[in-house]
Legacy VTK file of the C-alpha trace (Angstrom):
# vtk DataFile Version 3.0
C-alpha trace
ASCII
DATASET POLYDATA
POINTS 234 float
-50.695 167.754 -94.132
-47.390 166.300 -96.128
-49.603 164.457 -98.561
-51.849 167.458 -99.359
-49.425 169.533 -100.168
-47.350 167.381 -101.756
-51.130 166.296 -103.809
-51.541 169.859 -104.027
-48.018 170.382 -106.110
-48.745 167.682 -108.455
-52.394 169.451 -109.403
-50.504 172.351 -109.983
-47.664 171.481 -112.365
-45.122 171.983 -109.487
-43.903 167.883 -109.630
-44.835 167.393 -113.334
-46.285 164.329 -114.976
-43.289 161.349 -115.232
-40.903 163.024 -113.192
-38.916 162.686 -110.376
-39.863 164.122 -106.853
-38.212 165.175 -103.992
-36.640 162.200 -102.065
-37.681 161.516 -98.523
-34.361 163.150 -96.858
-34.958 166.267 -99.061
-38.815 166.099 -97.850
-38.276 165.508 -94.487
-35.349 168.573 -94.344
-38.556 170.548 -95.884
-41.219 169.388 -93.401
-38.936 169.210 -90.421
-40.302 165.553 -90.089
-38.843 162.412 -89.757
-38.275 160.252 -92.943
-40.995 157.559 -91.640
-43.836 160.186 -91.293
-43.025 161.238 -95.115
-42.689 157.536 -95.962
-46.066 157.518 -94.904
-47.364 160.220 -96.452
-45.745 159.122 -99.225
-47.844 155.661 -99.161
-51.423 157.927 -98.669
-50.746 159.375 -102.105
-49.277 155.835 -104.142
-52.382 154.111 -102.968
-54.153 157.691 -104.479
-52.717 156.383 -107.670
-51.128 159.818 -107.500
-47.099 158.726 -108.104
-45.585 155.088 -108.476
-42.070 153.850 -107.199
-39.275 152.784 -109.515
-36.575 150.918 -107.829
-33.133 152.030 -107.991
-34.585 155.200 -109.668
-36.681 157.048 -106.993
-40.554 158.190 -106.690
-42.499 159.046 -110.130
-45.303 161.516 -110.476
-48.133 159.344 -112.436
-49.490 160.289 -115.646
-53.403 160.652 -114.485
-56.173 160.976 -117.620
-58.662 162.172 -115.620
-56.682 164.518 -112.818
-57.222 168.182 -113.478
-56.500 171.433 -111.398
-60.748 171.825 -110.891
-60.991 168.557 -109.010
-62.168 168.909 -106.051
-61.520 165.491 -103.283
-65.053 164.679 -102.607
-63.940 163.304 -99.141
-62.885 167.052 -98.462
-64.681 169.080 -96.275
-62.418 171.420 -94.672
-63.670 174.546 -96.802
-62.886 176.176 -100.126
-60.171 178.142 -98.718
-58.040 175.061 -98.209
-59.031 173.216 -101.007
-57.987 175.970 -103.305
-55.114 177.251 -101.104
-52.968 178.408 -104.272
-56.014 181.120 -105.444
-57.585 184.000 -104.189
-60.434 183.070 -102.506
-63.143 185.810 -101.355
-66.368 185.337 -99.842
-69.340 187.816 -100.789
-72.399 187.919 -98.442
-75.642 187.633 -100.261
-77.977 187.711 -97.380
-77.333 186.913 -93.626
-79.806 186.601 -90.994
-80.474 184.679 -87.855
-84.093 182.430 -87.862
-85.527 179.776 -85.900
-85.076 176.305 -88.407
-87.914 174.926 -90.115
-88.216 171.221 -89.500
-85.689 169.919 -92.386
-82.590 172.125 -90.599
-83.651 171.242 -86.832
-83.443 167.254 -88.194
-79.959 167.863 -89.948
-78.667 169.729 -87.038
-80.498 168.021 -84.183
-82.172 171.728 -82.733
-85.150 172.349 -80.836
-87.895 174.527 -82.593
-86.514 177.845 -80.845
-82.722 177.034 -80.807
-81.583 179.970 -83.118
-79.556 179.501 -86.696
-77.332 181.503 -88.955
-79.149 181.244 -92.541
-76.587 182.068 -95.127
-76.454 182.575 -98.651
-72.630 183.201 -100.259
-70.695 184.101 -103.402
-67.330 182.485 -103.436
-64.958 184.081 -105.558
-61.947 182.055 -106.774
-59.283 185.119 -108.411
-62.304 187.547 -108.932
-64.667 185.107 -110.768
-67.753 183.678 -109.171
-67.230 180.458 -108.340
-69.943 178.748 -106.309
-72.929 179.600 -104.271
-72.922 178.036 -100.519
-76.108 177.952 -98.499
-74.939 177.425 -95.374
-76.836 177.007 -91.489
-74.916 177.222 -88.029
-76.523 176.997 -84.549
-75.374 180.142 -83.260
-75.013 178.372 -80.075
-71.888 176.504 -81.958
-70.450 179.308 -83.920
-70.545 182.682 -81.622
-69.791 186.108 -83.529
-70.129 185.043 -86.782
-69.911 188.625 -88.557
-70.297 189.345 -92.254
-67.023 190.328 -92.256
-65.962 186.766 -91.408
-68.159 185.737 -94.138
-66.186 187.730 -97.045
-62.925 185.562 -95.745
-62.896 182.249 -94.686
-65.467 180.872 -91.652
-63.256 177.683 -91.313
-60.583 179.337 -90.181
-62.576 181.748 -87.925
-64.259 178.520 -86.587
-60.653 176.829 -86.070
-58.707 179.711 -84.624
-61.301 181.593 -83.094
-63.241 179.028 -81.837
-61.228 176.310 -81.554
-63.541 173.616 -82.757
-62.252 170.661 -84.485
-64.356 169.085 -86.929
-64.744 165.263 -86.862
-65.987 164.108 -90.391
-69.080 165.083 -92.858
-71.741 163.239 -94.792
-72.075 164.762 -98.302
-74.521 163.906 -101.093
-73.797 165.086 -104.776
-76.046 165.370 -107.521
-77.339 167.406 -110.435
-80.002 169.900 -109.976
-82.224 172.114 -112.095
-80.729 176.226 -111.347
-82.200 178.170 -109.074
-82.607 182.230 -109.595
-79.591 182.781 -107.795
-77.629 180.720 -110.005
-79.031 182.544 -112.777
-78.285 185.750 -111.371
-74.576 185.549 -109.573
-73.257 182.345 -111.453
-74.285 183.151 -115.061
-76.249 179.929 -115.341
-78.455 179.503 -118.173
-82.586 178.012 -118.173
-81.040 174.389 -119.190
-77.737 174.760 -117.413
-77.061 172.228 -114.495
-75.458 172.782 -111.636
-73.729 170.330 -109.628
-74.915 170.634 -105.634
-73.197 169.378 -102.823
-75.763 168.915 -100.110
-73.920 168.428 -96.756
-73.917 167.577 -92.714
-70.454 168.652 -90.791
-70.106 167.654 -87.707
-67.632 167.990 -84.876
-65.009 165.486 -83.190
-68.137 164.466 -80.618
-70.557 163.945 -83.432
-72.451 167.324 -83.047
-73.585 168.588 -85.896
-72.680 172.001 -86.166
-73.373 173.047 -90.725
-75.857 172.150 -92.928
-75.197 173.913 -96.205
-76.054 173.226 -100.191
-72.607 174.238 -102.362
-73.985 174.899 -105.881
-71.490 175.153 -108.816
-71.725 175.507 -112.933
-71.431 171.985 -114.324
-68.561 173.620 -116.381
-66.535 174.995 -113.106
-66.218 172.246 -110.848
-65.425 168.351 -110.335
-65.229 166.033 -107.933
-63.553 162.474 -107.376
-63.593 159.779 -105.267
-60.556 157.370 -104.893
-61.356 153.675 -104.415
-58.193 151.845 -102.145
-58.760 148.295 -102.423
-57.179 146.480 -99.634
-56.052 143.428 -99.028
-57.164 141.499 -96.324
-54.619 139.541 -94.344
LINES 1 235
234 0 1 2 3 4 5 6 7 8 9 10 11 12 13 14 15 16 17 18 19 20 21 22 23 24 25 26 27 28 29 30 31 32 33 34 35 36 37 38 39 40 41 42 43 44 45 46 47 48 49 50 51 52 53 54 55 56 57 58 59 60 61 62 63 64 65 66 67 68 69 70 71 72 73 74 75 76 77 78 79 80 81 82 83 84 85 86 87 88 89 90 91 92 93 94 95 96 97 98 99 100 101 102 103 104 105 106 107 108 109 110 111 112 113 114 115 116 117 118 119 120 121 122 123 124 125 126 127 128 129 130 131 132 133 134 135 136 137 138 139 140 141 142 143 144 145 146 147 148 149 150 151 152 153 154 155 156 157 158 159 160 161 162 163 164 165 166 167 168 169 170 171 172 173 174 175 176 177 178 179 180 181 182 183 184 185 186 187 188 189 190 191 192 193 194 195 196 197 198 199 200 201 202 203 204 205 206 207 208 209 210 211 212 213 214 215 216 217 218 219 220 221 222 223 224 225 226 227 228 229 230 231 232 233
């Protein structure tokens, strides 16, 4: 939680580019934490390649080419409200109905041919401009009263709070696709435009999956990375 808000700063401007940041007494007065668990956190975003340590002089934020505030952590999968937790973020139902799966959702989400699914399509706004397009599926075994209300806000949070599930990890493919008439129509895509999909499986802290859902955003609006730790082996 330290490190992604402290990651979350940097993207913004908040610690600027080859400055100082806070040092770990100020941080851990902040956090109500103990110096080691912001040492720590500290360490998650150096080996990021986020900031760099000068000795005698204190913690650096590190000029970064290729950082911008559209970057999205590929490895994140805890929703768009989090991810973008300095915006507005609205949801806007485009159609929401419950179905029995065909056979490429029961295999994603490990169903039976009459176990039930949300099938939804949604606008995310990001302050008042569309943003992306989710196509999402829950068992609504998993995710009780789901309402569209829910929809229009965040469903992470109603799944967290609410429900009190925990998720335990996702597998997430990325590529570049051809847009689809919804694209056209709620993200302003041209005929030749791509968009950049986001095809995952979420699952829960016992492995059960529980979302299958295709994020589709401009190519203009919307980046991803990926950092690669090397470590050394002892």
């Amino acid at each position: 939680m330290i490190a992604n808000k402290i990651r979350e700063r940097i993207q913004k401007g908040e610690y600027a580019e080859d400055t100082l940041i806070p040092d770990q007494v100020t941080l851990s007065k902040e956090f109500g934490v103990s110096r080691m668990t912001v040492k720590k956190a500290m360490d998650i975003l150096a080996m990021e390649g986020l900031i760099f340590r000068k000795r005698g002089s204190g913690t650096y934020v590190k000029k970064n080419a290729l950082l911008n505030s559209s970057d999205s952590n590929a490895m994140e999968y805890e929703g768009l409200t989090k991810q973008l937790s300095g915006y507005k973020v609205e949801g806007k139902a485009i159609s929401f109905n419950v179905e029995f799966p065909d056979e490429k959702i029961r295999e994603a989400l490990q169903l039976e041919k009459n176990d039930p699914v949300y099938n939804i399509v949604r606008l995310r706004l990001v302050d008042g401009k569309p943003y992306v397009i989710e196509h999402t599926y829950f068992p609504t075994a998993l995710v009780p009263g789901l309402t569209e209300e829910i929809l229009n806000k965040s469903v992470y949070e109603f799944i967290h709070q609410n429900l009190g599930l925990s998720f335990g990890g996702a597998y997430r493919k990325i590529q570049a696709v051809k847009p689809s008439e919804y694209d056209k129509k709620y993200l302003a895509c041209q005929e030749n435009d791509p968009v950049l999909e986001v095809e995952q499986i979420v699952h829960l802290e016992d492995g059960t999956p529980f979302e299958y859902s295709r994020s589709r955003n401009r190519y203009d609006t919307r980046s991803y990375t990926i950092v690669d730790i090397q470590r050394r082996q002892k």
